[in-house]
N, C-alpha and C positions, 0 to 999 in steps of 0.2 A: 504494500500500500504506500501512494506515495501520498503524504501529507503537507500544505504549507501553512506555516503560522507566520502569519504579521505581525511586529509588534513583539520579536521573541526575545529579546533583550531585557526586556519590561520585567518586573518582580515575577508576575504571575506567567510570562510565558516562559522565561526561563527555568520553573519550575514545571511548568508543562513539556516542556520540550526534554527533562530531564526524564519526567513520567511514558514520555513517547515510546522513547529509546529504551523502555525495561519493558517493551511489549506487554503491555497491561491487556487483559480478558476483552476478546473481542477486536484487539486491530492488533494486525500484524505490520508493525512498523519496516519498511524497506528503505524508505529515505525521506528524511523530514528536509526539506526546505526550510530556511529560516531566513527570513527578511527584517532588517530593520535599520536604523540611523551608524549602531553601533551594535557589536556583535559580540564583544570583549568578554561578556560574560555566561555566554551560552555552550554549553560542555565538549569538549572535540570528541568526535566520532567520526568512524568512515562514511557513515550513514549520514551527515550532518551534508548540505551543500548550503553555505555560505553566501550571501546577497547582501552589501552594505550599502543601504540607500532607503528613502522614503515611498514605502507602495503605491504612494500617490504619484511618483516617477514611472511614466508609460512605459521607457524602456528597461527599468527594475522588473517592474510585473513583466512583462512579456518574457524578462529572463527568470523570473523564476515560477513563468507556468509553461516554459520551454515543454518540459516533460506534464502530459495533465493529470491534475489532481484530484485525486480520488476522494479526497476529504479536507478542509481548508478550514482552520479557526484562525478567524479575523479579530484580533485584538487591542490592534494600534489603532490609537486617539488621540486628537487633542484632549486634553484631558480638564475637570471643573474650570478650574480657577484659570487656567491658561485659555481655552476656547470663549470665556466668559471675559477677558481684558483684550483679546484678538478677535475679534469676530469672523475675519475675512481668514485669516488661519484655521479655524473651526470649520466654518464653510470647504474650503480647499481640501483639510484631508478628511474630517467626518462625513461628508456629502458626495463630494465631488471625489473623493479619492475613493469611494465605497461603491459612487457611481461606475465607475471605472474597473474595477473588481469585479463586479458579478457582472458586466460587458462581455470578460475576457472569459470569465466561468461561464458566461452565457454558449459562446463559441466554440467549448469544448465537445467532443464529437460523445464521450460519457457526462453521462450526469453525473455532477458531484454532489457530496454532503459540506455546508456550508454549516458551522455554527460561529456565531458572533455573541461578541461578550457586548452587550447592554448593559442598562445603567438601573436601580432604583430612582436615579436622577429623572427619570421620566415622568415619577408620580409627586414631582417640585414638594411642597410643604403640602404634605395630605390635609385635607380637612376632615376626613372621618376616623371614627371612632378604633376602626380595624382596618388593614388593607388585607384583602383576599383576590378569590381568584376572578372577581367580576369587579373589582376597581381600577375606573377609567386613567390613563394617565394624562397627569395637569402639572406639567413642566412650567417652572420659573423662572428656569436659566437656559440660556443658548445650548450648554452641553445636553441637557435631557430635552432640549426641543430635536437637537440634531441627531439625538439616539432614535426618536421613536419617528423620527424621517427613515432612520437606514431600515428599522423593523419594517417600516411599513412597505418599503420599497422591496427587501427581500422579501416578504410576503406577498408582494405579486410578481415577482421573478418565480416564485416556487408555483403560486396558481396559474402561472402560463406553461409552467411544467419545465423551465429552462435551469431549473436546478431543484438538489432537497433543500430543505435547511432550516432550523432554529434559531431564534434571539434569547438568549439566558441573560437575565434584569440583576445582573451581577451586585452585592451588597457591600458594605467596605469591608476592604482586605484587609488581614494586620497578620502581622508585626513587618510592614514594611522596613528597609533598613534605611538609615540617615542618609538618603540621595533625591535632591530634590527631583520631581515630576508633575511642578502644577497642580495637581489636584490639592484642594484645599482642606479635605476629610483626613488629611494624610497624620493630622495631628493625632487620631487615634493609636496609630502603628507606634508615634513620639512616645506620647501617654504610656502606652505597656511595655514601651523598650526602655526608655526614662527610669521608672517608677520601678519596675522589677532587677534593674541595675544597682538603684540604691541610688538615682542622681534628681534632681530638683524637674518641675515640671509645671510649668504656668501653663493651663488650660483654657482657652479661647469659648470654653462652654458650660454653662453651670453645673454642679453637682447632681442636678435631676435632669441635665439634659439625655436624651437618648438616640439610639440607631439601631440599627440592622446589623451585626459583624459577621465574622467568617474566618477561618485560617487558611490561608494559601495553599496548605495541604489536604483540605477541606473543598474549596472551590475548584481546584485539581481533578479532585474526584469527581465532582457533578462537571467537569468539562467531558473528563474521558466518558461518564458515561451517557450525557447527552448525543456524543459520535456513535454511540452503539445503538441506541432507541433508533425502531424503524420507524422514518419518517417518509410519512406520507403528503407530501406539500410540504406546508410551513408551521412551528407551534410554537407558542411565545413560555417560556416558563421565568418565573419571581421564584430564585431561589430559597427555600425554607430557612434565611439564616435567625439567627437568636437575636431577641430584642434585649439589649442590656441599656442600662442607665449609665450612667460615670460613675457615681457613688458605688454603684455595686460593682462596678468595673474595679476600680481601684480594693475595694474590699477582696474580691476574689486573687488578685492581684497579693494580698498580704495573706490570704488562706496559703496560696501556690508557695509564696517564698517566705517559708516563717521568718519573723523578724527583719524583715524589710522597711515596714514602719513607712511603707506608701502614702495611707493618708495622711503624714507628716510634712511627707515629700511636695506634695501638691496645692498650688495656688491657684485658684478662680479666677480670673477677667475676661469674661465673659462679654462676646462680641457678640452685639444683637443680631448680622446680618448672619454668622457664622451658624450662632444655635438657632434662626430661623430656619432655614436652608440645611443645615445636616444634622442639629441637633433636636430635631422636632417628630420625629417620628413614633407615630401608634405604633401597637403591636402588629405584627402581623402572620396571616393563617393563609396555607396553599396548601390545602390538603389534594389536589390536583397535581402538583409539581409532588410531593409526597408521594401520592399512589403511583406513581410513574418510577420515582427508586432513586430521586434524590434527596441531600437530607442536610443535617446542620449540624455540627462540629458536638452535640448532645447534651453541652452543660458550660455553662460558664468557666467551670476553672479546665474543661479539656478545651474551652476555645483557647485559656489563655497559653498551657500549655501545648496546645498544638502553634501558638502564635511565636512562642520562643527558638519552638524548632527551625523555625526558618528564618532562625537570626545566626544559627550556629552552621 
């Protein structure tokens, strides 16, 4: 199976692209593709073919759908905070470089499996009480406008029958490591890598504020097995992740590491537009994405500890 990931340099492809290449249940990896800006940290193998440049480069893509691809996760973005101070950036590789993608996928003489990582960003500052599996998305920011453009576009690429493919409403990731990426949720990764180090940690969101998380080793898993689900057309799934608070983040946080003394560690200044926008979220329930056999890291202190693993 030949696979290409965009965007494989990124936290989470680089740990997918790790996950490829140990033939996980269900794909028989023969050669990943990996496209991206920079490539420095993505694993050598013989099976690896190399491409350093931006997917939104016609002659990037066309080199790296030389050979065609039998299954393709697309995961390069502008990302919140960067597509949100660039507009015409966001546009160029969210839209228009996505456009461009399933052109070239369109082309292919096999049909491929396409899955793209989306955003929870698409459902902006919920207003209701739960988001489930029939909550409309109401985007407030350029990034989650420009997510549920690319869903909705690959969803009529798949109803015209010109490829498979899924949009998975990816939740924040952690424990990102110290490298900036734009995204402005990124301070959560900060928070659990900070705090369980034993180092100081001024929080941009109050102690009740909340979100959606997940471990990179966790969202891994619901990538590879969204590529295995036989898809018929197109199906949008909102990842099952856990709704935590800060307060109880940081509590769990001093369960995991006895004597840490986290809540010690941390300071409030709480940025109205920041806990609007990422710190505001309901609970939320997909017992749809659920029955289907993905699922969510299963408890606070395995989130956090599944979150350190991908610091070491």
């Amino acid at each position: 199976m030949h696979i290409l990931v965009t965007g494989a340099n990124g936290f989470i492809g680089r740990h997918l692209v790790n996950r490829l290449l140990s033939n996980p249940a269900g794909i028989n990896t023969s050669q990943v593709t990996v496209l991206d800006l920079n490539l420095d940290l993505v694993p050598e193998d013989v099976r690896v073919k190399r491409i350093t440049g931006s997917f939104a480069d016609a002659e990037k893509l066309t080199e790296a759908l030389q050979a065609p691809a039998d299954l393709v996760y697309h995961l390069a973005a502008v990302p919140s905070g960067a597509a949100e101070h660039n507009y015409q950036l966001g546009v160029d590789i969210n839209i228009h470089g996505t456009m461009a993608l399933l052109e070239k996928l369109k082309d292919q003489e096999e049909k491929t499996t396409l899955v793209f990582a989306s955003s929870i960003a698409v459902y902006g500052k919920p207003s209701v009480t739960e988001v489930n599996d029939d909550t409309l998305p109401t985007p407030n920011l350029t990034y989650g406008a420009q997510k549920v453009i690319a869903e909705t576009l690959i969803a009529d690429y798949a109803r015209r029958q010109w490829l498979n493919g899924c949009s998975i409403r990816l939740p924040g990731i952690v424990a990102r490591p110290p490298e900036p990426n734009g995204a402005v949720s990124i301070f959560f990764s900060d928070l659990i890598r900070n705090l369980s180090s034993g180092q100081p940690f001024t929080c941009p969101v109050s102690a009740s504020a909340s979100s959606w998380l997940m471990s990179v080793e966790c969202v891994v898993d619901n990538l590879v097995h969204a590529a295995t689900l036989e898809h018929s057309g197109h199906s949008t799934w909102t990842l099952p992740a856990l709704h935590i608070a800060i307060e109880e983040l940081v509590n769990e946080i001093d369960e995991v590491n006895p004597g840490s003394e986290a809540g010690s560690l941390i300071t409030y200044e709480a940025d109205p537009w920041v806990e609007e926008n990422f710190g505001s979220y309901p609970p939320i329930n997909c017992p749809k994405a659920v029955k289907a056999g993905f699922h969510h890291d299963g408890s606070p202190s395995e989130l956090i500890k599944n979150s350190l693993k991908s610091l070491t």
